[in-house]
C-alpha positions as CSV (number, residue, x, y, z in Angstrom):
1,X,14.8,-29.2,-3.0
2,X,14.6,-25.4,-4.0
3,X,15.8,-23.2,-2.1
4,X,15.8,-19.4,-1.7
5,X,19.1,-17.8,-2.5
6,X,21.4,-15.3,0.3
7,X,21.5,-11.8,-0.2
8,X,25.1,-12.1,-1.2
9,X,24.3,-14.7,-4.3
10,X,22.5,-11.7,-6.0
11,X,24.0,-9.1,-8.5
12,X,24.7,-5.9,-7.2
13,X,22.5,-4.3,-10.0
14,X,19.5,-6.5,-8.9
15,X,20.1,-4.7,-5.5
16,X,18.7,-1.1,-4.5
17,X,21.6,1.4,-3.6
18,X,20.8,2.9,-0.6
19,X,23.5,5.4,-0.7
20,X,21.6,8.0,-1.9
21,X,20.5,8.2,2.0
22,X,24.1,7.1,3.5
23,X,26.9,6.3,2.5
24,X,27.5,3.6,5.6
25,X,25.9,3.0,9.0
26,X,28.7,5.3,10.1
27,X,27.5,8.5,8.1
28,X,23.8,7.3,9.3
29,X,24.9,7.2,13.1
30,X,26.5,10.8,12.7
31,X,22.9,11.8,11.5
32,X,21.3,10.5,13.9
33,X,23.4,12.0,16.5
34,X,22.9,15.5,15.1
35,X,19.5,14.7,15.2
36,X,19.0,14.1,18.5
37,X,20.2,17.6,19.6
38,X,18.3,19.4,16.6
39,X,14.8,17.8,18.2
40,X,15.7,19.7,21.4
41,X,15.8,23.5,19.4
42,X,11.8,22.6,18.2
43,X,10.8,23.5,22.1
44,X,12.2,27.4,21.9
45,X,9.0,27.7,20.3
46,X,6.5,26.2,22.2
47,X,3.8,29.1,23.2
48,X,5.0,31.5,20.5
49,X,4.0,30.0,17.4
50,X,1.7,32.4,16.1
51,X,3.2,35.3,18.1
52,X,4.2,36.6,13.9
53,X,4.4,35.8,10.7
54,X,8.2,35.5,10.8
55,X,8.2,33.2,13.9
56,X,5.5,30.8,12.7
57,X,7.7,31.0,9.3
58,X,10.9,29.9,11.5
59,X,9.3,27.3,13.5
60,X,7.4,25.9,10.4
61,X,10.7,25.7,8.7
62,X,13.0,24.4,11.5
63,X,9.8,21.6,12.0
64,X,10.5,20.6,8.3
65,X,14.3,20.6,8.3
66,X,14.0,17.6,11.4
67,X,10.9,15.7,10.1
68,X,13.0,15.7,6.4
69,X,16.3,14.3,8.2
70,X,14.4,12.0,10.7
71,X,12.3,10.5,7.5
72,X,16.0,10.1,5.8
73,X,17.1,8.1,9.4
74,X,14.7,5.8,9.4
75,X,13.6,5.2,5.4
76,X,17.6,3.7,5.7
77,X,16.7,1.8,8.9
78,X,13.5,0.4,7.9
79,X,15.0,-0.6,3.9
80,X,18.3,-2.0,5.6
81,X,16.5,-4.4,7.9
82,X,13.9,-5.3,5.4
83,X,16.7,-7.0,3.4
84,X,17.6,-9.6,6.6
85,X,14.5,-9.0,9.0
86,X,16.4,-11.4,11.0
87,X,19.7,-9.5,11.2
88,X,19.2,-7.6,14.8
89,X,21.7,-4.8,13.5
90,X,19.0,-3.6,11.5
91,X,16.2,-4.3,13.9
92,X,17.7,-2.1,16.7
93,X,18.2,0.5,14.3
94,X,14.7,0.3,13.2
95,X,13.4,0.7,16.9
96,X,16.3,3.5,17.6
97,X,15.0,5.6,14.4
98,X,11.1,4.8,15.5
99,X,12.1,6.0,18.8
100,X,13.5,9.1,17.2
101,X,10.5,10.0,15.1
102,X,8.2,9.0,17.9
103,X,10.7,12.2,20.2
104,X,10.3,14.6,16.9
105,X,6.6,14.4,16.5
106,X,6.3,14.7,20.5
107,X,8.8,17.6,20.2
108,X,7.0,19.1,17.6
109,X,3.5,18.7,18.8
110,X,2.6,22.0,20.0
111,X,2.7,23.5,16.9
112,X,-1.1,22.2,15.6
113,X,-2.9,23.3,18.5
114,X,-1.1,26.8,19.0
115,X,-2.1,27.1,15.2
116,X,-5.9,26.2,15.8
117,X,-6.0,28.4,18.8
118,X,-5.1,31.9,16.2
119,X,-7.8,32.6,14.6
120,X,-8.2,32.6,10.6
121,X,-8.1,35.9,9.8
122,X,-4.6,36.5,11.7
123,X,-3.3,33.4,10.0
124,X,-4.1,34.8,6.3
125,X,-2.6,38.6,7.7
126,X,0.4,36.4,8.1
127,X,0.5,34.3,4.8
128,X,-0.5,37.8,3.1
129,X,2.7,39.4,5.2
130,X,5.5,36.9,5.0
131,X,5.9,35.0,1.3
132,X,7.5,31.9,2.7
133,X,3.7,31.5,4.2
134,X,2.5,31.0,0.9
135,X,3.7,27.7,0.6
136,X,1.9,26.7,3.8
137,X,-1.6,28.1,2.9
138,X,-3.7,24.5,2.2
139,X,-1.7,23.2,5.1
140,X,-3.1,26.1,8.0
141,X,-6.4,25.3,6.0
142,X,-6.2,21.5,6.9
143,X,-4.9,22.3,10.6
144,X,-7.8,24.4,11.2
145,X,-10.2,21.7,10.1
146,X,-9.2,19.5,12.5
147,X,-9.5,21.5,15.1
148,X,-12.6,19.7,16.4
149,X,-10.1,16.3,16.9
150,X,-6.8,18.3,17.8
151,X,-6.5,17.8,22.2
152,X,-4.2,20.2,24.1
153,X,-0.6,20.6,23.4
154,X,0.2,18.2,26.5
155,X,-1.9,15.7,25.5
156,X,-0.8,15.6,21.8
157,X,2.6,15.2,23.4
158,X,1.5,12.6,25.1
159,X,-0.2,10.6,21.9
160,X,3.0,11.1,20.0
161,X,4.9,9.4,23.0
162,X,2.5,6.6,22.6
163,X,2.9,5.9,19.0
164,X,5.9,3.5,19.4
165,X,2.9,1.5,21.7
166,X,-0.1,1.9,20.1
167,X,1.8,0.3,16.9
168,X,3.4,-2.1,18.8
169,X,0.6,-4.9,17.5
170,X,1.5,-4.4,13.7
171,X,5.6,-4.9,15.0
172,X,4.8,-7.9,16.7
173,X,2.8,-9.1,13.5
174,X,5.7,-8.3,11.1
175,X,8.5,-9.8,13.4
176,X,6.2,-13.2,14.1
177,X,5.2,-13.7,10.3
178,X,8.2,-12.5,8.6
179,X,11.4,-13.9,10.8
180,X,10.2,-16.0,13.6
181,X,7.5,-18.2,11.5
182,X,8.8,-20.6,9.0
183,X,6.6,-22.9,6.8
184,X,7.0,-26.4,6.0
185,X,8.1,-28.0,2.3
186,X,5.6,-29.8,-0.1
187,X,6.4,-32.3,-2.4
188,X,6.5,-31.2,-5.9
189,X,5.0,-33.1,-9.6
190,X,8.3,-33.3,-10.1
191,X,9.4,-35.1,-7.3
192,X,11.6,-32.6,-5.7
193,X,10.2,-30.2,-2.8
194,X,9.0,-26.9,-2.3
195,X,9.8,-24.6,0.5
196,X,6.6,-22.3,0.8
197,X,7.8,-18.9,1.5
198,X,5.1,-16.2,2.5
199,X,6.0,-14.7,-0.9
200,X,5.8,-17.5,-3.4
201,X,2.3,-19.0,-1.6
202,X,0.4,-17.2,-4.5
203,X,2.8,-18.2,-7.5
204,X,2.6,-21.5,-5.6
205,X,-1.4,-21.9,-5.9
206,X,-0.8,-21.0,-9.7
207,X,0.7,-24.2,-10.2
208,X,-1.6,-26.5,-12.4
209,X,-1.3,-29.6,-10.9
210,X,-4.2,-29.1,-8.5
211,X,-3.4,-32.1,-5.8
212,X,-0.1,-30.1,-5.6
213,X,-2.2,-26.6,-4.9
214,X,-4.2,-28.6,-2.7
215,X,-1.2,-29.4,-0.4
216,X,0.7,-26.4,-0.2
217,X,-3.0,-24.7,0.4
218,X,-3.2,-26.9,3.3
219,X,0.4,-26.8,4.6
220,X,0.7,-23.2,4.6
221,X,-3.1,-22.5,6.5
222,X,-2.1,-25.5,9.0
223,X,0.8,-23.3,9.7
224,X,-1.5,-20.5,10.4
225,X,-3.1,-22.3,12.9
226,X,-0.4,-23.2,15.1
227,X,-0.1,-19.4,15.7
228,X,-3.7,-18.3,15.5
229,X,-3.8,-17.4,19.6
230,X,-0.2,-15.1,19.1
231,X,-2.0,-13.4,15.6
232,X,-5.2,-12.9,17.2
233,X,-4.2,-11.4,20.0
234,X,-2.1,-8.4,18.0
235,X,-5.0,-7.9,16.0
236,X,-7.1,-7.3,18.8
237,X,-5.2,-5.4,20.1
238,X,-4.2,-3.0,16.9
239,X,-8.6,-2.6,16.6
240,X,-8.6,-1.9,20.1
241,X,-5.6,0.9,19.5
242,X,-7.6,2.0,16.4
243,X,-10.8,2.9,18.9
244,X,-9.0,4.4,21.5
245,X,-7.0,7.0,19.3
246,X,-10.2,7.9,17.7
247,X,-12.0,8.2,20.9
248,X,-8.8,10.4,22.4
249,X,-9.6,12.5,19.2
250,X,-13.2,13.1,20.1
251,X,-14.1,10.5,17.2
252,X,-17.3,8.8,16.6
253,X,-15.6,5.6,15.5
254,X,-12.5,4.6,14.2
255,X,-13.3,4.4,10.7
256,X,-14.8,8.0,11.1
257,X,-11.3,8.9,12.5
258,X,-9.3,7.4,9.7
259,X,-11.0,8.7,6.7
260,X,-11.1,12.5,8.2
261,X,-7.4,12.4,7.9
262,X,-7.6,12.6,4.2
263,X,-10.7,14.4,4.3
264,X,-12.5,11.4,2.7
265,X,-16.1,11.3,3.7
266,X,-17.3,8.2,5.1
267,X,-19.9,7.9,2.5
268,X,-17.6,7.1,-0.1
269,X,-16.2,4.0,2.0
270,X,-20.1,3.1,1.9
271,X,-20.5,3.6,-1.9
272,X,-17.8,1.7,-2.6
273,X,-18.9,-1.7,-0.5
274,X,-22.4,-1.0,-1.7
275,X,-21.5,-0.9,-5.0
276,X,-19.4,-3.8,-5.2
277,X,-21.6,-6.1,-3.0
278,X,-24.7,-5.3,-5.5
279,X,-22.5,-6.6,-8.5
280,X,-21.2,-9.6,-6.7
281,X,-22.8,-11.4,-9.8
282,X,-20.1,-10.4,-12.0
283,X,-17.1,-12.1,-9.7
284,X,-19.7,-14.9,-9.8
285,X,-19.6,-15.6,-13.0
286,X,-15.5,-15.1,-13.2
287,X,-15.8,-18.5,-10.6
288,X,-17.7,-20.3,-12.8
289,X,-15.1,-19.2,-15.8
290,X,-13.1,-20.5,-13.7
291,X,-14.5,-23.5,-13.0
292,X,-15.3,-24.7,-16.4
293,X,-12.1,-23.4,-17.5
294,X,-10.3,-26.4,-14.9
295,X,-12.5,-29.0,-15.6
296,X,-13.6,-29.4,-12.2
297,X,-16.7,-30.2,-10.8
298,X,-16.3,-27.8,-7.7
299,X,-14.3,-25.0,-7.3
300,X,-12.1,-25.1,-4.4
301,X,-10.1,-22.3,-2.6
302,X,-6.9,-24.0,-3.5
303,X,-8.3,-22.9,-6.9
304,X,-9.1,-19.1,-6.8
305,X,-5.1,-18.1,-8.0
306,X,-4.8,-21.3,-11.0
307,X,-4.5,-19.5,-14.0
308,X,-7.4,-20.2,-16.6
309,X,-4.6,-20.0,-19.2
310,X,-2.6,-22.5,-20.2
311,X,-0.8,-24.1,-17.5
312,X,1.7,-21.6,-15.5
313,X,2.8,-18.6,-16.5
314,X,5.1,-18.1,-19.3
315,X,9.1,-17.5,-17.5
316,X,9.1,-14.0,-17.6
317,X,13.0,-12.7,-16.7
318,X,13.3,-9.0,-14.6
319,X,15.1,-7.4,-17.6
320,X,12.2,-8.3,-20.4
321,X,9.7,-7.0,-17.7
322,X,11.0,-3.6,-17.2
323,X,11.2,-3.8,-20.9
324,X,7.7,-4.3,-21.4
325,X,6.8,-2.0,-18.5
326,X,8.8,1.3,-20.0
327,X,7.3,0.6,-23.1
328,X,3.3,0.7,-21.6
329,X,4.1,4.1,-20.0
330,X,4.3,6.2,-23.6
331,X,1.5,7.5,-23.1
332,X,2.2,9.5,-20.4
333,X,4.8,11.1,-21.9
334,X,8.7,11.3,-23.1
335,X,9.5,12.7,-20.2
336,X,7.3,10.0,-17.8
337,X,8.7,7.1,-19.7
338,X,12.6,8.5,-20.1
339,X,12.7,9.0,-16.0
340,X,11.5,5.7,-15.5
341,X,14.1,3.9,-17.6
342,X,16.9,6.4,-15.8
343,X,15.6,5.0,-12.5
344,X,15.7,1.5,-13.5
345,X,19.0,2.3,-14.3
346,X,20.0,3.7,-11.2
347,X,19.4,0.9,-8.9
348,X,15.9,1.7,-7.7
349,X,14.7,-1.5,-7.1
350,X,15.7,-4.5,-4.9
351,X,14.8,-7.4,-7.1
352,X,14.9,-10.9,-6.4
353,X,13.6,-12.7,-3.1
354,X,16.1,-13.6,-0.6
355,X,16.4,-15.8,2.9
356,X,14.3,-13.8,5.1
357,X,14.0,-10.9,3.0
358,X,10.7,-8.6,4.0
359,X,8.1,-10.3,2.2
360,X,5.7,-8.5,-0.4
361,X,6.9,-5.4,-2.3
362,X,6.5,-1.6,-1.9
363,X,7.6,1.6,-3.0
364,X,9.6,3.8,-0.4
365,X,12.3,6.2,-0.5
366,X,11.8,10.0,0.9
367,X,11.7,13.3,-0.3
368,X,15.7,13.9,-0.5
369,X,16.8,10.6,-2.1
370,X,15.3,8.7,-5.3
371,X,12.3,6.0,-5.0
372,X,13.0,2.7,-3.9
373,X,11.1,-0.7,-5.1
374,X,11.4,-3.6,-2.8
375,X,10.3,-6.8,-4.8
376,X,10.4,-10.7,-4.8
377,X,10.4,-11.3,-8.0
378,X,9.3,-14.5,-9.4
379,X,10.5,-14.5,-13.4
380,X,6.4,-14.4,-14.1
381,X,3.7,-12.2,-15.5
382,X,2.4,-11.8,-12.2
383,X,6.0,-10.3,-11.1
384,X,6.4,-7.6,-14.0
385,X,2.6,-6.6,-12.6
386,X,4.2,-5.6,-9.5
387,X,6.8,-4.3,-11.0
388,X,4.7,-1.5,-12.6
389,X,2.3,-1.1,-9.7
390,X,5.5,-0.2,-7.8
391,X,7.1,2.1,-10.3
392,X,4.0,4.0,-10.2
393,X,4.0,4.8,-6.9
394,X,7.8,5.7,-7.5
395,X,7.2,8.2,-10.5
396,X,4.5,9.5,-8.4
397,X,6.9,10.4,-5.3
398,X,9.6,11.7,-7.8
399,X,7.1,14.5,-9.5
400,X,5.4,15.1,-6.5
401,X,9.2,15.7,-5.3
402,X,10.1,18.1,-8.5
403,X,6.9,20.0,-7.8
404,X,5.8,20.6,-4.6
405,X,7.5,21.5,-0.8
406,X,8.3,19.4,1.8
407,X,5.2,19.8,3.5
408,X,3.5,18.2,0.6
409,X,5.3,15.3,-0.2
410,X,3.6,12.7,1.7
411,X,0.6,12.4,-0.9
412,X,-2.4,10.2,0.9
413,X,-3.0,6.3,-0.2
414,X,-6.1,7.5,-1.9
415,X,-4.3,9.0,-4.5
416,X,-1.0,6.9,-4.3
417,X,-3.2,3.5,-5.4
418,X,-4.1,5.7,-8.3
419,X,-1.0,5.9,-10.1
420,X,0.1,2.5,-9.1
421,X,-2.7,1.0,-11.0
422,X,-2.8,3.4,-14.1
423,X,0.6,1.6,-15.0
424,X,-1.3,-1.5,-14.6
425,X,-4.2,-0.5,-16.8
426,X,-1.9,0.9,-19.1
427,X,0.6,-2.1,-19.2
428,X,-2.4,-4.5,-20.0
429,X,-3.6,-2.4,-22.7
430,X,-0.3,-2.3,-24.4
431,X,0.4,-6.0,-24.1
432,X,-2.7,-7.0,-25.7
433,X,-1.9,-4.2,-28.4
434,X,1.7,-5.3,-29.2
435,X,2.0,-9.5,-28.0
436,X,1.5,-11.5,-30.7
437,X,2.0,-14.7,-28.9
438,X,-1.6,-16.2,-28.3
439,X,-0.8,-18.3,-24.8
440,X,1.4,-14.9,-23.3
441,X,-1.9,-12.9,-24.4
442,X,-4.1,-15.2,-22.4
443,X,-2.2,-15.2,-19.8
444,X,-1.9,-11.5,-19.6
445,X,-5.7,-11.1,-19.9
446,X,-5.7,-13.8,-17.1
447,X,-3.9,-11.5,-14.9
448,X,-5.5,-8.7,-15.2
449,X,-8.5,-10.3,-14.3
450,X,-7.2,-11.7,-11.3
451,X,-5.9,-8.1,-10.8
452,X,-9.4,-6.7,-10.8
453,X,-10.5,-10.0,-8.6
454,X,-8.0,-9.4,-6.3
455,X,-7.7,-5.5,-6.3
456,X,-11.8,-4.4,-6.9
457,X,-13.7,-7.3,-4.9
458,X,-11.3,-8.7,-2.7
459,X,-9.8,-5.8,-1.1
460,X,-13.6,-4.6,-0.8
461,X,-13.8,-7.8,1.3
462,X,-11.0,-6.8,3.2
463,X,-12.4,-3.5,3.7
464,X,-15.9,-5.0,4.9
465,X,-14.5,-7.3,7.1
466,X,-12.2,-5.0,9.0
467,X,-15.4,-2.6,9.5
468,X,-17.0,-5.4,10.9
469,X,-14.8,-6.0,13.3
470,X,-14.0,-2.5,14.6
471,X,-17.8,-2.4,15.2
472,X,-17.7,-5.6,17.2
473,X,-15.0,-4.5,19.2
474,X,-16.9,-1.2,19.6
475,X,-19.9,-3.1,21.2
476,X,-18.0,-4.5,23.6
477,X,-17.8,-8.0,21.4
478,X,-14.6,-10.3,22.5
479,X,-12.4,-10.8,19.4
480,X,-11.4,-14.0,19.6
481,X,-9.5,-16.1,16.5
482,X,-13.0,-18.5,16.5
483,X,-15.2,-14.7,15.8
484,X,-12.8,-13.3,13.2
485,X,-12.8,-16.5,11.4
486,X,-16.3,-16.7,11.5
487,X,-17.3,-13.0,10.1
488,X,-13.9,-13.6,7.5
489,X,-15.9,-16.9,6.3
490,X,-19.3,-15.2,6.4
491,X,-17.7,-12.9,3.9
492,X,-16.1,-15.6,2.2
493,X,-19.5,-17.6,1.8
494,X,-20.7,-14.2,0.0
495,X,-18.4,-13.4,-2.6
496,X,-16.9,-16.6,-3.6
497,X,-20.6,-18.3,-3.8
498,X,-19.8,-20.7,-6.3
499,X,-17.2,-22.2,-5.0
500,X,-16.8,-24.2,-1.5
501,X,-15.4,-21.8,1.1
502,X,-13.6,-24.6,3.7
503,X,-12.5,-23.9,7.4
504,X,-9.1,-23.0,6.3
505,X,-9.7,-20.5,4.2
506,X,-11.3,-19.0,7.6
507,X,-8.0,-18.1,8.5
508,X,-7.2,-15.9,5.9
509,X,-7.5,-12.6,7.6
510,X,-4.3,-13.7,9.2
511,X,-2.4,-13.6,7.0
512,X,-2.9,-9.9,5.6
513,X,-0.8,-7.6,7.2
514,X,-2.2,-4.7,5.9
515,X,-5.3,-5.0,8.5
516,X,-3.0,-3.3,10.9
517,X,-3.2,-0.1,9.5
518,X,-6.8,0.8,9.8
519,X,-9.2,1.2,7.3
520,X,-6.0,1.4,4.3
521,X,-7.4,-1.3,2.1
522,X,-10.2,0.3,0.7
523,X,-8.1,2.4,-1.5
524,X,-6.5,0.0,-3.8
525,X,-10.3,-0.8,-4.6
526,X,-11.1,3.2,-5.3
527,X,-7.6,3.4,-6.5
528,X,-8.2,0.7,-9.6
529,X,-11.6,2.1,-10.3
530,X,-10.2,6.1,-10.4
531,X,-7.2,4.5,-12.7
532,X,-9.3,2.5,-15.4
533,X,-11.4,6.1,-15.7
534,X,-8.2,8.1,-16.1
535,X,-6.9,5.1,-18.6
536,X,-10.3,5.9,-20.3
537,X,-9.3,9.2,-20.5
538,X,-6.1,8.9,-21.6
539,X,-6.9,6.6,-24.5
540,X,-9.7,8.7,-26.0
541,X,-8.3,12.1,-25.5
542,X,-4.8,11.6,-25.8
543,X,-2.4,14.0,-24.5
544,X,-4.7,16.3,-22.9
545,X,-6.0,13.7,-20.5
546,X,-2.3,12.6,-20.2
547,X,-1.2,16.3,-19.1
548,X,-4.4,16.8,-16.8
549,X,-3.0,13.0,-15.1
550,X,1.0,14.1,-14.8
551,X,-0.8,17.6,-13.1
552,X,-2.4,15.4,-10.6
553,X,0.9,13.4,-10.0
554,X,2.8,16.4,-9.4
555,X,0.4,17.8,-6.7
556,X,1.3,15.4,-3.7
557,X,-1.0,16.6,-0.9
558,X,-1.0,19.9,-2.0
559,X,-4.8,19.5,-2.0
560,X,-7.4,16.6,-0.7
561,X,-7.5,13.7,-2.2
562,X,-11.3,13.8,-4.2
563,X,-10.0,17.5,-5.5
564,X,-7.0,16.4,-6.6
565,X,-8.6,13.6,-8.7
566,X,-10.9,15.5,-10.1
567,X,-7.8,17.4,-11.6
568,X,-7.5,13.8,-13.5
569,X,-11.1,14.3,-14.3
570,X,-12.6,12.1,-12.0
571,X,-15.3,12.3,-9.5
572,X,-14.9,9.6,-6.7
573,X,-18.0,10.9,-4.6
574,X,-20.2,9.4,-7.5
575,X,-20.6,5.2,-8.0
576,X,-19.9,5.6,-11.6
577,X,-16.0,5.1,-11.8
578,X,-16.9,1.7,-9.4
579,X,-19.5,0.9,-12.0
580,X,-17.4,1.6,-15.1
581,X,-14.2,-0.3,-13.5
582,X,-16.9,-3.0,-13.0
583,X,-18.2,-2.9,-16.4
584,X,-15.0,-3.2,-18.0
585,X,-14.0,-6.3,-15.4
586,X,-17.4,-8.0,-16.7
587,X,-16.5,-7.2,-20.6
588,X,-12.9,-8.9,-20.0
589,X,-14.8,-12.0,-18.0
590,X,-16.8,-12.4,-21.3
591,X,-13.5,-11.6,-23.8
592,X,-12.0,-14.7,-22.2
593,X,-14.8,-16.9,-22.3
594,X,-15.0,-16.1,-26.0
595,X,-11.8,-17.4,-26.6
596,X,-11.9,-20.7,-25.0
């Protein structure tokens, strides 16, 4: 029977080094302490914000100096307990550090509406008068424009004390599915068993024997249902959240209220579904590649992951991958390529899947210490994919970090799905370039199809059905386990037409964690089609594009997120990146089925 290894099997250079925050839980508990006291100085402030230039300088700057320290705090909580989500160490100082952040913002959550209430022309006297304003300019500019949706100072206090609440559905979520749940074993081909792990499902449904897809498929859904009453009812609840912050903000809806944060209009969240749902022909025809490709008469859910490659991925160790991966980034740059390697070097990433580690992978890290990559790496193609979405997040924080304030740093998801899937783009394009090996090259070509499957259409999906269900909830609708599954399979029936959409697969929305942070998933769908039209770029002009794309890295927030790309050269208000990333998903559908 396989089993997944402890934390303490694994080398420590497969390990991140999170002593670039703290050295020890000591040094962070000192921070913390300090912490606490520093939050209390933020209220010598309150009603004098805008009373001059220098005292909105002060406060601004004293507002910065906590958030930095209290990101630092709980970044190290957070990373910590995602390596044991079971070890209650960690979990309490997750809750402690949420707590503290949760104090800061309430602390700190005068400052918006004392700004909004100055007018503009006294806040541009001051940026004019004081130079450490300048920095601040876009950032008064965004505070003013959400003036409409910004209540009084007490009641923003009061929504900043509620965030530990109102977030309280996603904690519940995480806890339940990543440390309390634990799914059952399937018999393997080769006799011996298979523990299915939340993070080797999908590796799990490559496999190609199909009866043994067939049964972990059905083990690992069955599972689902046992807890569908528990998962429902967080995700009610986080929709119902969702509404009532938006209303508290004066919002029409909730998706209205989560797009104005970036400043992304809703139509492009319209465009994008539209787009998408008048091509579904092309992800039609990828199932019936698929299909023919396995020799089966139908295609079956249990299906939708099985390579159409030869048989399963070629064993792919970590160091090859990072290889490969350093070597797709030259276009970007010496520089690009040379601070990726040194990162890779410096313990950045945490590598290998472990008992009761987080599940999934992500890029974190914060402004004072260097990126960090949680993975669960699986020694596939699939793997070293994730690998270089991560790292692109990763070189996107550190030049963001070399370029731009504090106040800047936290770059939106519109953009940060951007650089994450140029490395993919890019890593695809040099692989078929440079592999000579004919099965590795199919199966690279495989993936990155399933990438676009996954990334373009099915994250669409995602995005459709969590509208969906915001609007039910906004009519008054129950949301009960029976109505998600039923909009989820609706979808389902739409998208995967050719193939047999079963009562199982029904369940799938419960399974994806990132519904609980409202209206998010749309993004990797813009992000993949902004990347392929900056890749475009890239490969046609060379190092001009190149430069033009490292500008837009470097700019975090400094700037909203449809200006900024258009510093890449894009325009995401128009269909036509959607359509080209389609085009060139279509043209890749039709490479395969060439070489068959």
């Amino acid at each position: 029977m396989s089993s997944v290894p402890e934390r303490s099997e694994i080398a420590e250079e497969y390990t991140w080094d999170l002593t670039d925050l703290f050295a020890d839980d000591e040094e962070w508990e000192a921070a913390y302490g300090a912490l606490e006291d520093r939050v209390e100085e933020l209220s010598a402030y309150e009603g004098r914000v805008t009373e001059s230039a220098a005292t909105l300088a002060e406060v601004l700057t004293l507002r910065e100096s906590i958030m930095r320290e209290v990101s630092n705090v709980a970044a190290y909580a957070r990373m910590r307990r995602d390596e044991d989500t079971t070890n209650q160490r960690y979990q309490a100082l997750t809750a402690r550090s949420q707590s503290l952040a949760a104090d800061a913002s309430s602390a700190a959550s005068f400052i918006e509406p004392e700004l909004q209430a100055t007018d503009e022309e006294t806040l541009s006297a001051f940026v004019e008068e004081n130079p450490e304003l300048g920095a601040y300019e876009h950032y008064i500019d965004d505070t003013l424009r959400m003036k409409p949706h910004t209540r009084s100072a007490e009641i923003e206090a009061l929504l900043a004390d509620l965030s530990e609440v109102t977030g309280a559905a996603g904690d519940v979520y995480n806890m339940l599915t990543n440390a309390d749940m634990t799914f059952p074993t399937v018999d393997a081909p080769d006799g011996d068993e298979r523990a299915i792990t939340l993070s080797n499902f999908t590796k799990l449904q490559k496999h190609p024997d199909r009866a043994f897809r067939k049964r972990t498929y059905e083990a690992f859904y069955d599972e689902w249902a046992d807890y569908r009453n528990s998962v429902g009812t967080a995700y009610k609840n986080s929709v119902k959240s969702d509404g009532k912050l938006a209303a508290a903000r004066n919002y029409d809806s909730a998706r209205e209220a989560a797009l104005d944060g970036p400043n992304v209009p809703v139509e492009v969240y319209e465009m994008l579904v539209e787009t998408v749902q008048d091509n579904l022909d092309v992800l039609h025809r990828h199932a019936e590649l698929k299909r023919e490709a396995l020799g089966v008469d139908e295609l079956r859910m249990w299906d939708l992951y099985a390579p159409i490659a030869d048989g399963e991925s070629p064993d792919l160790g970590y160091d090859r991958a990072t290889e490969h991966v350093i070597e797709a980034v030259e276009p970007l740059g010496d520089a690009y390529r040379d601070r990726m390697a040194e990162g890779l070097d410096s313990r950045w990433v945490d590598v290998y899947e472990t008992a009761n580690k987080q599940s999934g992978a992500y890029s974190g890290g914060t402004y004072d210490s260097q990126p960090y990559v949680l993975l669960n790496y699986q020694d596939d193609i699939a793997s070293m994919y994730t690998l270089a979405h991560e790292l692109g997040h990763s070189m996107h924080s550190e030049l963001t970090s070399e370029e731009q304030p504090y106040v800047y740093s936290g770059y939106e998801i519109f953009v940060a799905e951007v650089a994450s899937t140029v490395n993919e783009a890019l890593l695809t394009r040099h692989l078929l370039d440079t592999v000579e090996d004919e099965r590795f090259r199919r199966h690279v070509l495989d993936e990155y199809l399933e990438r676009f499957r996954s990334t373009l259409f099915r994250q669409t999906m995602f995005a459709d059905f969590e509208h969906r269900v915001h609007e039910l909830d906004a009519r008054g609708e129950a949301l009960t386990p029976d109505r998600l599954d039923e909009v989820y399979s609706g979808l389902k029936d739409d998208y995967y037409e050719p193939a047999v959409v079963d009562d199982r697969i029904a369940r799938e929305w419960m399974r994806i964690p990132h519904f609980y942070r409202a209206y998010y998933v749309y993004q990797y769908a813009t992000g993949i089609s902004a990347a392929n039209a900056i890749v475009d770029r890239i490969t046609t002009d060379g190092e001009p594009a190149a430069a033009d794309y490292r500008e837009f890295l470097r700019s975090g927030s400094r700037g909203y997120p449809l200006e900024l790309l258009e510093t890449a050269g894009i325009d995401m208000s128009s269909p036509a990146p959607v359509e080209a990333a389609i085009d060139t998903y279509d043209g890749m559908v039709a490479e395969f089925a060439s070489l068959r």
